[in-house]
C-alpha positions as CSV (number, residue, x, y, z in Angstrom):
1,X,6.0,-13.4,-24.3
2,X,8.6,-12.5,-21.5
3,X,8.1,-12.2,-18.4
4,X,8.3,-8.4,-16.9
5,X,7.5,-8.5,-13.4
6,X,7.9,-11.6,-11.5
7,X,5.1,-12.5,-8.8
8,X,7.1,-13.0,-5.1
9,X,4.5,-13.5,-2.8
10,X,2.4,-16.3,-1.8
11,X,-1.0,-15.0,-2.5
12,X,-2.2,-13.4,0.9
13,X,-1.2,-10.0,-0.4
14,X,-1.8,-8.2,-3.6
15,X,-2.6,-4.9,-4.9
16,X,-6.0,-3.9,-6.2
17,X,-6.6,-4.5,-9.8
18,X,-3.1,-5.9,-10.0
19,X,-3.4,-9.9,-10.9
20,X,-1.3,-11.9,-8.4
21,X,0.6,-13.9,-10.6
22,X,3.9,-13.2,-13.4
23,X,2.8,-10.5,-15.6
24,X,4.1,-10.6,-19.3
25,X,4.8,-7.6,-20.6
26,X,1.6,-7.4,-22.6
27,X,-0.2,-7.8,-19.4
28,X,2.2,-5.4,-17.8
29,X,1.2,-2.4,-20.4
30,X,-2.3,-3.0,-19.7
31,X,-2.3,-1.8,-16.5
32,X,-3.4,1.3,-15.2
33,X,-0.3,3.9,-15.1
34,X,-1.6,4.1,-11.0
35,X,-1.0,0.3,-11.0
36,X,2.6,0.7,-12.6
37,X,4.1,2.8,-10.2
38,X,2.7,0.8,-7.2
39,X,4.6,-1.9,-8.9
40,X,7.8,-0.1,-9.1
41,X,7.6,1.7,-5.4
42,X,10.1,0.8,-2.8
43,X,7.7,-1.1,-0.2
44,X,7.7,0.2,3.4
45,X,10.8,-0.9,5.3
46,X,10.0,-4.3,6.5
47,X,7.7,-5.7,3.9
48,X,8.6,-7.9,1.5
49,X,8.2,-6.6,-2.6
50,X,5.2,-8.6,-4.1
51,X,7.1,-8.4,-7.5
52,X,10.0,-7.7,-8.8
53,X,10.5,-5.6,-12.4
54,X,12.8,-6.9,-15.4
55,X,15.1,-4.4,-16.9
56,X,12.7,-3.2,-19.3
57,X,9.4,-2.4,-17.1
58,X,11.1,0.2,-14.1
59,X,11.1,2.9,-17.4
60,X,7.8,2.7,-18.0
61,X,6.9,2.1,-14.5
62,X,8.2,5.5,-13.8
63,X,7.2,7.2,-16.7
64,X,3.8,6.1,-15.4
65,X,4.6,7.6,-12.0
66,X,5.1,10.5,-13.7
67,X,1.9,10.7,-15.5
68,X,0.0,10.0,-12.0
69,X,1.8,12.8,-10.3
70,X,1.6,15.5,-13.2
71,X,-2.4,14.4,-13.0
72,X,-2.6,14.3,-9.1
73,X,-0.9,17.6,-9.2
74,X,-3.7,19.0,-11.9
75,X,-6.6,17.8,-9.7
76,X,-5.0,19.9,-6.8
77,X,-3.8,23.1,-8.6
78,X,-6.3,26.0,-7.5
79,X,-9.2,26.8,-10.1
80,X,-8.5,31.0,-10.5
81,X,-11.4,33.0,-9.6
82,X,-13.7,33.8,-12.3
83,X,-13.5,37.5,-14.2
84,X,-15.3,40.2,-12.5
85,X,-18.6,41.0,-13.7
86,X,-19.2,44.5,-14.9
87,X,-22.4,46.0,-15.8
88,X,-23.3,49.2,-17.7
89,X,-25.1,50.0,-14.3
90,X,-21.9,50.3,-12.8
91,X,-20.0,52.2,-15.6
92,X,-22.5,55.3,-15.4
């Protein structure tokens, strides 16, 4: 199987529950969509990628990036009060 992201660094650096090593793209689907788009972010200016994407994994990378921001954005969306209680006390 093909190779899909190609491991750059040298093993003192990695990402959590991302192996340190070429990922096929088997291994590369199997990851968590939060591990994807890690994978596919722009690193800070000044630090070196730890991988680098073939043509074929930056589309699902970001669809994945997607996914985590429509669910980040879910968690954080106000719950709406609940309905107003009404008694037949109150109506009489």
């Amino acid at each position: 199987m093909a190779t899909v992201a190609k491991y750059l660094g040298d093993g003192s650096r990695f990402y959590n529950g991302v192996p340190a090593k070429d990922l096929t793209e088997e291994e590369f689907e199997a990851l968590p969509d939060e591990a994807k788009a890690t994978l596919a972010a722009t690193p800070p200016e000044g630090v070196k990628p730890l991988y680098r994407l073939s043509a074929s994994a930056p589309k699902e990378a970001a669809a994945a990036e997607r996914r985590v921001e429509k669910a980040t954005a879910e968690e954080t969306a106000p719950t709406p009060p609940p309905p107003a209680a009404t008694t037949t006390e109150a109506k009489k």
